[in-house]
N, CA, C and O atoms as CSV, one atom per row, in Angstrom:
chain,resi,resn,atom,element,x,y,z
A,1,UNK,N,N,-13.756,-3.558,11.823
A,1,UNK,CA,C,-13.505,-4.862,12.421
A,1,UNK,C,C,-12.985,-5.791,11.341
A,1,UNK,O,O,-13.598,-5.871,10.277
A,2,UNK,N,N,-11.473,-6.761,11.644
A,2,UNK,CA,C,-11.635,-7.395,10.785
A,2,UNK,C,C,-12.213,-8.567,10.573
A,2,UNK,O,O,-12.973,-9.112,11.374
A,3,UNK,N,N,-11.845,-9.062,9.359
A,3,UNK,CA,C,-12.678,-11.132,9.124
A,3,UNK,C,C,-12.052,-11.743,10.382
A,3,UNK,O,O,-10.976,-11.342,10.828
A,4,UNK,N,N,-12.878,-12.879,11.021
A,4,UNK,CA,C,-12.175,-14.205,11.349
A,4,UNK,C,C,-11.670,-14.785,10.162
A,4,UNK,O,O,-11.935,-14.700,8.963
A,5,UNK,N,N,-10.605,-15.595,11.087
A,5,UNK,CA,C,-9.257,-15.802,9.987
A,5,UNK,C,C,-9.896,-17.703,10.347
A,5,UNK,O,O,-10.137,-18.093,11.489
A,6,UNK,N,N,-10.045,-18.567,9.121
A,6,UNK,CA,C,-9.997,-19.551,9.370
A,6,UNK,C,C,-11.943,-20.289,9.901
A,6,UNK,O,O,-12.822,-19.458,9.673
A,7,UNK,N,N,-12.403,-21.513,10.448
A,7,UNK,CA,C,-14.023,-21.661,10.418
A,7,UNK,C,C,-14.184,-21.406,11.930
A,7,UNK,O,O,-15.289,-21.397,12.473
A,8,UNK,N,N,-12.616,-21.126,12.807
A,8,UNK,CA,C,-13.311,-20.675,13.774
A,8,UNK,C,C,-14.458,-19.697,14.687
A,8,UNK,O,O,-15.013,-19.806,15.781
A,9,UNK,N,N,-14.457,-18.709,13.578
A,9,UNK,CA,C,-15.135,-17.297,13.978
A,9,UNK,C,C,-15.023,-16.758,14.674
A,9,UNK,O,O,-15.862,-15.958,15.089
A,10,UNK,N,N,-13.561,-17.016,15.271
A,10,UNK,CA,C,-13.059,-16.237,16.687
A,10,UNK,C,C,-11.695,-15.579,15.920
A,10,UNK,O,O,-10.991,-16.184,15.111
A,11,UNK,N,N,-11.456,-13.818,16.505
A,11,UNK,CA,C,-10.303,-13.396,15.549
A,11,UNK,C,C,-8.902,-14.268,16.775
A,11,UNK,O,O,-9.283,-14.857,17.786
A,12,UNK,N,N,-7.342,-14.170,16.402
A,12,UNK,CA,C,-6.464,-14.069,17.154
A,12,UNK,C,C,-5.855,-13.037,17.117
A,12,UNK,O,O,-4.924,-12.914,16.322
A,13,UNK,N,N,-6.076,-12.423,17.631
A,13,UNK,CA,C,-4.755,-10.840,17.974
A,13,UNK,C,C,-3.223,-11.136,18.582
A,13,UNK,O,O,-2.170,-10.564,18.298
A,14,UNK,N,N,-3.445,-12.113,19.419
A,14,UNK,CA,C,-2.284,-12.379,20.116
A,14,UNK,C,C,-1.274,-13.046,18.595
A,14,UNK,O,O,-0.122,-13.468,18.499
A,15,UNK,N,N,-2.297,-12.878,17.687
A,15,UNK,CA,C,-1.042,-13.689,16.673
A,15,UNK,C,C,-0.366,-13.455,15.819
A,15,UNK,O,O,0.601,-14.061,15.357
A,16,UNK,N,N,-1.182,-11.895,15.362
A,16,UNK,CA,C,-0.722,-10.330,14.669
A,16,UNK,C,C,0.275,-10.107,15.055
A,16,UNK,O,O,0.529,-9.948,16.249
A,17,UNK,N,N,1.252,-10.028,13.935
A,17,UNK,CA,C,2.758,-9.172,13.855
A,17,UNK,C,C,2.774,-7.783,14.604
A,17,UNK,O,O,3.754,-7.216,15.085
A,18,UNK,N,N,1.354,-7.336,14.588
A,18,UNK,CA,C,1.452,-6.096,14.760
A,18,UNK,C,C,0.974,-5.781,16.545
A,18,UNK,O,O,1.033,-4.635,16.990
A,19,UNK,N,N,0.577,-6.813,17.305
A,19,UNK,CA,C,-0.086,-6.881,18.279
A,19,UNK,C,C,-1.457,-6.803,18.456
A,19,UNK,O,O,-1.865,-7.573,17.586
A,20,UNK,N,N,-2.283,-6.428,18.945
A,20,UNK,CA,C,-3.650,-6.431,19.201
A,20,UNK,C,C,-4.046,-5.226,18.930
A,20,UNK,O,O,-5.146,-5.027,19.445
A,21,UNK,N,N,-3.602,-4.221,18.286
A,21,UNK,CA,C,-4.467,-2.580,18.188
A,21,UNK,C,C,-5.386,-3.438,16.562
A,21,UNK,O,O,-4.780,-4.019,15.662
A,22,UNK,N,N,-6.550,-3.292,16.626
A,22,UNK,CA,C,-6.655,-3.432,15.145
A,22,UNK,C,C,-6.715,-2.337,13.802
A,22,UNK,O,O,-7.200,-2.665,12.719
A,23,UNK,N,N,-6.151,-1.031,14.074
A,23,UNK,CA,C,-6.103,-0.089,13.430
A,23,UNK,C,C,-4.300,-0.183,12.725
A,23,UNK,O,O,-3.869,0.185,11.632
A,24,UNK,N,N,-3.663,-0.776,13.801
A,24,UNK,CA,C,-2.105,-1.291,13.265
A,24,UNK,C,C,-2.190,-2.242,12.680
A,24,UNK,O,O,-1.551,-2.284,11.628
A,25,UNK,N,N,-2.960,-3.371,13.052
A,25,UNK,CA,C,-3.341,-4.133,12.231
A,25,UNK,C,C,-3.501,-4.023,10.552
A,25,UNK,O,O,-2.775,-4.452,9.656
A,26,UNK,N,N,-5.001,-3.123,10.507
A,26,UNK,CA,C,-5.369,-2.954,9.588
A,26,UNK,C,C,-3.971,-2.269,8.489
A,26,UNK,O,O,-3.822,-2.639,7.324
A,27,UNK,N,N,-3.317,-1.518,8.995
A,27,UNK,CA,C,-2.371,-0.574,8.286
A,27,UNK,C,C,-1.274,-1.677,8.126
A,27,UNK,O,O,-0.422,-1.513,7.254
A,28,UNK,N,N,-1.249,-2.643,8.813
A,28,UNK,CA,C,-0.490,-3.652,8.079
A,28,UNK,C,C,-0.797,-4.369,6.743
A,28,UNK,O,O,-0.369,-4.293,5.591
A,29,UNK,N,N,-1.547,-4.958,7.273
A,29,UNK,CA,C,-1.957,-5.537,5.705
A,29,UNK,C,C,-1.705,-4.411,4.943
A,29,UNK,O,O,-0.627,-4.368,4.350
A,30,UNK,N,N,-2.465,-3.509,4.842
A,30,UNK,CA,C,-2.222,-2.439,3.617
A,30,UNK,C,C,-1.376,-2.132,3.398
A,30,UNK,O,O,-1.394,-1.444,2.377
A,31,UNK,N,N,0.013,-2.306,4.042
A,31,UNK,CA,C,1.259,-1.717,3.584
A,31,UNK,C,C,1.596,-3.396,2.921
A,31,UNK,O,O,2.086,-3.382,1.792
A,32,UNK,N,N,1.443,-4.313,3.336
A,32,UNK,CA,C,1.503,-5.675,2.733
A,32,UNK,C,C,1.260,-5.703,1.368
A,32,UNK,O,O,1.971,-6.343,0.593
A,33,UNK,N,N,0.037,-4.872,0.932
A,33,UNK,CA,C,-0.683,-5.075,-0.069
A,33,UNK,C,C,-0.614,-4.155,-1.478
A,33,UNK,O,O,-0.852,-4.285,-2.679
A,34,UNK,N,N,-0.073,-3.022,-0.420
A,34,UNK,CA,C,1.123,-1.835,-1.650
A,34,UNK,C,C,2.373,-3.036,-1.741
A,34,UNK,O,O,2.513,-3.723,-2.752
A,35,UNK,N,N,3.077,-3.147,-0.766
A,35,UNK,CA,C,4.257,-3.440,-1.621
A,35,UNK,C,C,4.260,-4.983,-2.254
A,35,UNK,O,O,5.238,-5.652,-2.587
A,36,UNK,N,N,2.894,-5.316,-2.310
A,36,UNK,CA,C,3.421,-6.748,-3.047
A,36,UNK,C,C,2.430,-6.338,-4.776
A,36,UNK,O,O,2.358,-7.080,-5.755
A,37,UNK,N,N,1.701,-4.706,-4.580
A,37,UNK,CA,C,1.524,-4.401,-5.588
A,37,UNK,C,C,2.645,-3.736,-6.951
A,37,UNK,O,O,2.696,-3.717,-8.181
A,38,UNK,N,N,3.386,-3.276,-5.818
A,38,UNK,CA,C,4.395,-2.627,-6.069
A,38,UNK,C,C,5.647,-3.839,-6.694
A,38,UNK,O,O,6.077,-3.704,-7.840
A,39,UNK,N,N,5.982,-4.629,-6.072
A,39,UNK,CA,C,6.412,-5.877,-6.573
A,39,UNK,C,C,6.104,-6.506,-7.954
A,39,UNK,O,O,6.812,-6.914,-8.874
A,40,UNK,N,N,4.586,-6.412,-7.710
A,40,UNK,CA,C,4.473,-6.890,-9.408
A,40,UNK,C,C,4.141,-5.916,-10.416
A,40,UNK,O,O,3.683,-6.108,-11.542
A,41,UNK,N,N,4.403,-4.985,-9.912
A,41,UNK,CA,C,4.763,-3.793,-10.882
A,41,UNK,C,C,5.983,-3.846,-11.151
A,41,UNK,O,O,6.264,-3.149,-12.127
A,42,UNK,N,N,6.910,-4.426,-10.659
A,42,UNK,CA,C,8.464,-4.597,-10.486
A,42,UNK,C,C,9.391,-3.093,-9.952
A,42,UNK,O,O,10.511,-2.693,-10.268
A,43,UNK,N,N,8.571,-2.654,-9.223
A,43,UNK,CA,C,8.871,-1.059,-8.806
A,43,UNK,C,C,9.757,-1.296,-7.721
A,43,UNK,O,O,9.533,-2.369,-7.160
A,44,UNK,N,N,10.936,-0.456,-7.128
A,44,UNK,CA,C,12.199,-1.263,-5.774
A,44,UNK,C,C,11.352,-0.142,-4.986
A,44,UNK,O,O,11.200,1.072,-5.126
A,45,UNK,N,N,10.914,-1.029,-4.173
A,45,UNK,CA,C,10.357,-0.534,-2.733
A,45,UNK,C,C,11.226,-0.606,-1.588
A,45,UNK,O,O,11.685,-1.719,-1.329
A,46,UNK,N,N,11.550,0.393,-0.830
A,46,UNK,CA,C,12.838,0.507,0.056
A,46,UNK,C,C,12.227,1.519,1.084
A,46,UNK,O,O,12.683,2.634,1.338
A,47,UNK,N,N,10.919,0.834,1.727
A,47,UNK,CA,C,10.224,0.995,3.134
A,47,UNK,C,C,9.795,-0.087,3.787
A,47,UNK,O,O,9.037,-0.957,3.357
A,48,UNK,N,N,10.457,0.012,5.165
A,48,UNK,CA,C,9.800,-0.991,5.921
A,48,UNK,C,C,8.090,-0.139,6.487
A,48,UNK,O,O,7.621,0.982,6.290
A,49,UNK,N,N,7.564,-1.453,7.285
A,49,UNK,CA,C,6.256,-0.937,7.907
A,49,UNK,C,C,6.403,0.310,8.861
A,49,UNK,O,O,5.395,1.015,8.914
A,50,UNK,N,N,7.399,0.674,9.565
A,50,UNK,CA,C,7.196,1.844,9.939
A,50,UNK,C,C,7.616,3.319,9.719
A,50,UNK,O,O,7.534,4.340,10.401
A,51,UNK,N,N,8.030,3.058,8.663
A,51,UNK,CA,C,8.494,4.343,7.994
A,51,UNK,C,C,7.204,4.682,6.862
A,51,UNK,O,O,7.087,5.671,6.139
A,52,UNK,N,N,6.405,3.631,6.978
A,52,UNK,CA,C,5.177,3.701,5.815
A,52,UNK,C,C,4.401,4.166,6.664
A,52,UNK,O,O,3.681,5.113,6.349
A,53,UNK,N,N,4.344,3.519,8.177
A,53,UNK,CA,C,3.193,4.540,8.942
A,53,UNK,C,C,3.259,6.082,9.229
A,53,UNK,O,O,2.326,6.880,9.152
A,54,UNK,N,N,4.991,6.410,9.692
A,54,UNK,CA,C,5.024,7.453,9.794
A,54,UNK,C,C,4.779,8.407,8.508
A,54,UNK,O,O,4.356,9.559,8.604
A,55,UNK,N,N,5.092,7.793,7.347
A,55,UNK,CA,C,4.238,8.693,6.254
A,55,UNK,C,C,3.144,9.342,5.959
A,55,UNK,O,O,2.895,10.469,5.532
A,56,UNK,N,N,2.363,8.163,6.353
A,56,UNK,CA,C,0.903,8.226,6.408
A,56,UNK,C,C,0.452,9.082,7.469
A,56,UNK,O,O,-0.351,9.951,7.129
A,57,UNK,N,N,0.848,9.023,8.898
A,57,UNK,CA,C,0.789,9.968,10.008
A,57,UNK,C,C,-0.797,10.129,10.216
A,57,UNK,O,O,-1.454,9.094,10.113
A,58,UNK,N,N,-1.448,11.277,10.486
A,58,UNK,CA,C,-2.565,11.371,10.648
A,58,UNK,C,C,-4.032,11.751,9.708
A,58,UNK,O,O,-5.223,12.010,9.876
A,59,UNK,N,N,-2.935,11.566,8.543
A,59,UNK,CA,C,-4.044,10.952,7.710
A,59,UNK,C,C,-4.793,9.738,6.846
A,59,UNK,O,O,-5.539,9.711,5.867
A,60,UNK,N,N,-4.185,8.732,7.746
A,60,UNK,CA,C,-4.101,7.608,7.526
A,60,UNK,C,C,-5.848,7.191,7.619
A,60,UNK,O,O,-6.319,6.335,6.870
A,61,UNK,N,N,-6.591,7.841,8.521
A,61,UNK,CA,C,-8.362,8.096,8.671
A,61,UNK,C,C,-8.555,8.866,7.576
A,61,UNK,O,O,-9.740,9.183,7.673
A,62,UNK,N,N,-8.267,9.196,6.923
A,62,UNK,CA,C,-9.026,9.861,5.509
A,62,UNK,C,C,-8.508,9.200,3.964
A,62,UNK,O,O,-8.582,9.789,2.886
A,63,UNK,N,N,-8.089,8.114,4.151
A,63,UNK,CA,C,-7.607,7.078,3.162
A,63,UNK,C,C,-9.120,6.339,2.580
A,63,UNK,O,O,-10.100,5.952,3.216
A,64,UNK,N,N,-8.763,6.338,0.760
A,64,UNK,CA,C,-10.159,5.333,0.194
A,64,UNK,C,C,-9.849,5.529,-0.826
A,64,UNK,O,O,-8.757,5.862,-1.285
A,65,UNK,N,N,-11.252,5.245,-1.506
A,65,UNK,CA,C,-11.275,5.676,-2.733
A,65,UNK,C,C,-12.119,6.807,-3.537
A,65,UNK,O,O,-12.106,6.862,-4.767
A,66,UNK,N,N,-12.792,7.629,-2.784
A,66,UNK,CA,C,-13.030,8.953,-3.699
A,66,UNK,C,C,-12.259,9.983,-3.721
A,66,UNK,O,O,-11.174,9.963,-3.141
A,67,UNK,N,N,-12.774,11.230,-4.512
A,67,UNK,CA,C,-12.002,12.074,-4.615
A,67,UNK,C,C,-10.817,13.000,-3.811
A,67,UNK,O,O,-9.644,13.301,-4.028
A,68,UNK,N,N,-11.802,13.264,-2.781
A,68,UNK,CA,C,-11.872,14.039,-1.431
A,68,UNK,C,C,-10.942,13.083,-0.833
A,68,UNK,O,O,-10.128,13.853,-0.324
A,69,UNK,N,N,-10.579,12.017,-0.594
A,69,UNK,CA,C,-9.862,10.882,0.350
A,69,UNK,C,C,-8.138,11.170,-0.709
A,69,UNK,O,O,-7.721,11.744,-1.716
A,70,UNK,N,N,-7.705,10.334,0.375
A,70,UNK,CA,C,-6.033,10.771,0.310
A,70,UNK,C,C,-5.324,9.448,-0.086
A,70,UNK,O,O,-5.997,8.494,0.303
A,71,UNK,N,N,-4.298,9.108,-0.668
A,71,UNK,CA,C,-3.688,7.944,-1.050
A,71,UNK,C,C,-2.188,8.197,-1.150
A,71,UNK,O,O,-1.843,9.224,-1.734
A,72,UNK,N,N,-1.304,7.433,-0.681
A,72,UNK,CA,C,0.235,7.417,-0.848
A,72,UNK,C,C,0.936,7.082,-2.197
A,72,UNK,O,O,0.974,5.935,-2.642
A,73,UNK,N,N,1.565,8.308,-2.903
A,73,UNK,CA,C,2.150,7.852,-3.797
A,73,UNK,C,C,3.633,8.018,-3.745
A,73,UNK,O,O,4.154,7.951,-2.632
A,74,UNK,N,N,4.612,8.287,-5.104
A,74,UNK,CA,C,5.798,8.505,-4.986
A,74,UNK,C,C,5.576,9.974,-6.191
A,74,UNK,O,O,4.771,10.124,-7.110
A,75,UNK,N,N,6.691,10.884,-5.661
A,75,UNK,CA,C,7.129,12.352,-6.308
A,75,UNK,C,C,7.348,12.049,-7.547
A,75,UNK,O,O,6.701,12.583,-8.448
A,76,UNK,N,N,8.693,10.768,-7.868
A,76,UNK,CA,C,8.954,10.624,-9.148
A,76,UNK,C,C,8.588,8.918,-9.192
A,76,UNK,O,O,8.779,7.972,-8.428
A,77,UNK,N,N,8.076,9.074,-10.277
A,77,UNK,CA,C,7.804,7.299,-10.710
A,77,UNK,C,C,9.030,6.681,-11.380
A,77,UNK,O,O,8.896,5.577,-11.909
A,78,UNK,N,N,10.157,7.271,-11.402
A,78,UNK,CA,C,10.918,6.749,-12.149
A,78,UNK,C,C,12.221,6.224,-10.248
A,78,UNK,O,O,13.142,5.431,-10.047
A,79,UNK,N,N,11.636,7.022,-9.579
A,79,UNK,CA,C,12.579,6.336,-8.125
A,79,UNK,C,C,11.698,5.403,-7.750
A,79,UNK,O,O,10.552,5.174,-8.138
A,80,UNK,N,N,12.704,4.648,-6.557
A,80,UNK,CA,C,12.114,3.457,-5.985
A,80,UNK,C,C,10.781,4.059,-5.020
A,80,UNK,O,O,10.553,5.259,-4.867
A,81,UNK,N,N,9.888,2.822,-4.356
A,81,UNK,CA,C,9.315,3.564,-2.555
A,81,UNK,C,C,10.391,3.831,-1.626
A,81,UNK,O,O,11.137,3.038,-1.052
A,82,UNK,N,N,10.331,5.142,-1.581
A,82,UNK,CA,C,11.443,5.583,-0.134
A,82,UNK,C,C,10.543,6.202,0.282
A,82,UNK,O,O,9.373,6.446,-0.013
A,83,UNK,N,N,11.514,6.518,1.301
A,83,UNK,CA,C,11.209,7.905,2.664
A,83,UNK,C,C,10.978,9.088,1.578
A,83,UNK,O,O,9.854,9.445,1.224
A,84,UNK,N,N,12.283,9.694,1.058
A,84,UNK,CA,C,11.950,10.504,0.249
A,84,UNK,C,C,11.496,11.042,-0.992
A,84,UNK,O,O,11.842,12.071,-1.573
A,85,UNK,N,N,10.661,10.170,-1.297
A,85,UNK,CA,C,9.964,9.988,-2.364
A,85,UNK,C,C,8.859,10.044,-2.310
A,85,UNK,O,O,8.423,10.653,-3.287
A,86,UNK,N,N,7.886,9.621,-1.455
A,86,UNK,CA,C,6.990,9.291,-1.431
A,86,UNK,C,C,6.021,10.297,-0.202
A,86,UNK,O,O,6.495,10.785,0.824
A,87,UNK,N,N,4.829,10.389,-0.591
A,87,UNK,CA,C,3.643,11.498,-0.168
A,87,UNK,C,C,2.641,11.042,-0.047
A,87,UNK,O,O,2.271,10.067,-0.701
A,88,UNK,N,N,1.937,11.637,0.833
A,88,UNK,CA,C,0.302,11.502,1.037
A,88,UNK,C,C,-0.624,12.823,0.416
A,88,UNK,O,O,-0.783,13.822,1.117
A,89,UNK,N,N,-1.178,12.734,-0.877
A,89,UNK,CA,C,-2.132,13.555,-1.433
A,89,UNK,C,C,-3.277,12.911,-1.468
A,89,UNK,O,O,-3.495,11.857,-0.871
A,90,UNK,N,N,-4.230,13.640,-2.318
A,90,UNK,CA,C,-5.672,13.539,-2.500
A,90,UNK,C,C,-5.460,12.714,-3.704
A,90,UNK,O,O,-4.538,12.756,-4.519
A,91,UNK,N,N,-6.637,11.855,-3.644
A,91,UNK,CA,C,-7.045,11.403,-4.634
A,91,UNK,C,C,-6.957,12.331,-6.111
A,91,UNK,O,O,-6.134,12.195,-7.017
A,92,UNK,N,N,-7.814,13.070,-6.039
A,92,UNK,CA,C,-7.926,14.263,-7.035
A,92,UNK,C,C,-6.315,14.627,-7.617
A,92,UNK,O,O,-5.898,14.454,-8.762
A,93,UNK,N,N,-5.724,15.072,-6.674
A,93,UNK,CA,C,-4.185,15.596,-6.597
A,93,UNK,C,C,-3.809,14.671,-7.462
A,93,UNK,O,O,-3.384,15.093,-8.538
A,94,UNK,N,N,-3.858,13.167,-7.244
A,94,UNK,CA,C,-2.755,11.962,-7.630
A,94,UNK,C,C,-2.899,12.075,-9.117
A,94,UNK,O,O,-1.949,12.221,-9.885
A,95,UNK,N,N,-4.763,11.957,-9.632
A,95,UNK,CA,C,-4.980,11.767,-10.896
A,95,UNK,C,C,-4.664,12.719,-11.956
A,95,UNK,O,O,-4.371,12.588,-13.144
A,96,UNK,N,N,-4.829,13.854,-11.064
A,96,UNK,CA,C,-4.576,15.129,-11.735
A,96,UNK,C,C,-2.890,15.304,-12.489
A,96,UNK,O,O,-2.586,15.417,-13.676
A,97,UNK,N,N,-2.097,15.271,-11.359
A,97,UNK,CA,C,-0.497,14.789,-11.666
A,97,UNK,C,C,-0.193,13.607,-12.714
A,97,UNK,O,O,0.399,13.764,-13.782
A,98,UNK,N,N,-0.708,12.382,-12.211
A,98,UNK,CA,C,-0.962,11.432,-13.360
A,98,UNK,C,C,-1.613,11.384,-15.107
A,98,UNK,O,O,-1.584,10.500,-15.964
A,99,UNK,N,N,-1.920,12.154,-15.098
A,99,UNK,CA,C,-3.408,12.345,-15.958
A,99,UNK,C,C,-2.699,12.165,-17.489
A,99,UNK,O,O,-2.078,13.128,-17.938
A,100,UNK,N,N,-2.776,11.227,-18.085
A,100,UNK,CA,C,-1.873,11.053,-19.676
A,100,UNK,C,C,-0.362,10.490,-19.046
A,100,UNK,O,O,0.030,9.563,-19.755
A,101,UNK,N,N,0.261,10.682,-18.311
A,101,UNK,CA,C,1.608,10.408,-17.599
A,101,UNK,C,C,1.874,8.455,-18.245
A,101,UNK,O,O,2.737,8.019,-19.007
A,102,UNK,N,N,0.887,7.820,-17.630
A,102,UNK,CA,C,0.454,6.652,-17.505
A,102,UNK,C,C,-0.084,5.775,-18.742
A,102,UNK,O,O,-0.077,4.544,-18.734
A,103,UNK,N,N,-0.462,6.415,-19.602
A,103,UNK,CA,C,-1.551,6.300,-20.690
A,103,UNK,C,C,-0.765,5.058,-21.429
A,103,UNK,O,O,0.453,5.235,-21.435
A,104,UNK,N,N,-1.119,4.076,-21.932
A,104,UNK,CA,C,-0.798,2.887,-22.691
A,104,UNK,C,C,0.513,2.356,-22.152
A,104,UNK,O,O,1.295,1.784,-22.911
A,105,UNK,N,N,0.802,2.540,-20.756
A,105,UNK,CA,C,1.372,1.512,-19.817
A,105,UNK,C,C,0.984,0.375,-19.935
A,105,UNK,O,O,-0.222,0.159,-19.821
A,106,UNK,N,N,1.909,-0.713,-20.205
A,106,UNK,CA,C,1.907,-1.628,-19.787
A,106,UNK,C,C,2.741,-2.870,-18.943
A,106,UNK,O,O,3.945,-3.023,-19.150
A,107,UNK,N,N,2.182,-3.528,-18.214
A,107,UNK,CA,C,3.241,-4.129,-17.180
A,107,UNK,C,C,3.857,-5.388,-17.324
A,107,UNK,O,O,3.199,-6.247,-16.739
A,108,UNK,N,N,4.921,-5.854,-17.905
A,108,UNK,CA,C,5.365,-6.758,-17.747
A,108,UNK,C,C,5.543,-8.172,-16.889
A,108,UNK,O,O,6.338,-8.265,-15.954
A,109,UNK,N,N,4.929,-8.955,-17.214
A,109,UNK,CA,C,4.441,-10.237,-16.382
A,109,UNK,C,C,5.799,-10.905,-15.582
A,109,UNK,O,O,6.927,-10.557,-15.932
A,110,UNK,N,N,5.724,-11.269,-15.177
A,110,UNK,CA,C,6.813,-11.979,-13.849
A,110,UNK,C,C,7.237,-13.285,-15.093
A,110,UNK,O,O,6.536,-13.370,-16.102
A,111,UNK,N,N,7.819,-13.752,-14.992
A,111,UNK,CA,C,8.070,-15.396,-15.484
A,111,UNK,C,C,7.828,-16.398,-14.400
A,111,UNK,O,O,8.602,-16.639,-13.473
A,112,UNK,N,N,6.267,-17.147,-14.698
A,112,UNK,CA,C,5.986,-17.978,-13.883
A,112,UNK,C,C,7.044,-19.354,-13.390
A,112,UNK,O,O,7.217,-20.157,-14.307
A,113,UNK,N,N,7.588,-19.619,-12.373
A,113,UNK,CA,C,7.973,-20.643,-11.646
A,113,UNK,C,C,7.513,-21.572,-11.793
A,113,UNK,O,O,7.250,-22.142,-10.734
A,114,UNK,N,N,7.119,-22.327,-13.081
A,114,UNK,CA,C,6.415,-23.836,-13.025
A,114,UNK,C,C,7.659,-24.999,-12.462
A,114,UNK,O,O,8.868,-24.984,-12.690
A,115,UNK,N,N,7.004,-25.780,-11.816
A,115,UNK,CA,C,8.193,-27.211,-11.562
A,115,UNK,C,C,7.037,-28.262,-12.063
A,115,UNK,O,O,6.175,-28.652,-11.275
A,116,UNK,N,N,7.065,-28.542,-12.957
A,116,UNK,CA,C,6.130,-29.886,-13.268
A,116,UNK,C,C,7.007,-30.796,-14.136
A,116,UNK,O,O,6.574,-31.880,-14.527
């Protein structure tokens, strides 16, 4: 279930991009929340929301964070998020592939927009 949005304590569905399922819902935000991670990673993400669901497909219920659970990544880190790039493995799988790959990465900060 998600939060009430706001001190009403009543949700609006009718007001969701996604309509009233709250499982589309939910998979919205989360695709919201990869690609604005992905963004400040400065990584070119080149999926809309439903080419991210159909990725995900039916294992989108076994998504988290332990081992055993599954997470969307990309084949090569050096391509953008596409269609063809990108997979649903195991947790285990991801780190395993990753493992030293990553090691003393670091991410380059955005240049903040001050107007003062």
């Amino acid at each position: 279930m998600t939060k009430p949005h706001g001190n009403s304590g009543k949700l609006r569905p009718h007001t969701w991009v996604t309509g009233t399922d709250p499982q589309l819902h939910q998979q919205y935000t989360q695709f919201l929340r990869q690609r604005s991670q992905a963004h400040f990673r400065s990584e070119i993400w080149n999926l809309n929301f439903s080419q991210w669901v159909n990725i995900w497909g039916d294992l989108w219920q076994f998504r988290g964070r332990h081992r055993e659970d599954y997470c969307l990544t990309r084949e090569d880190d050096s391509q953008p998020w596409q269609v063809s790039n990108c997979q649903v493995i195991s947790r285990k799988e991801h780190f395993r592939r990753r493992n030293g790959s990553r090691l003393g990465t670091t991410y380059r900060k955005r240049p903040r927009n001050d107007k003062n």
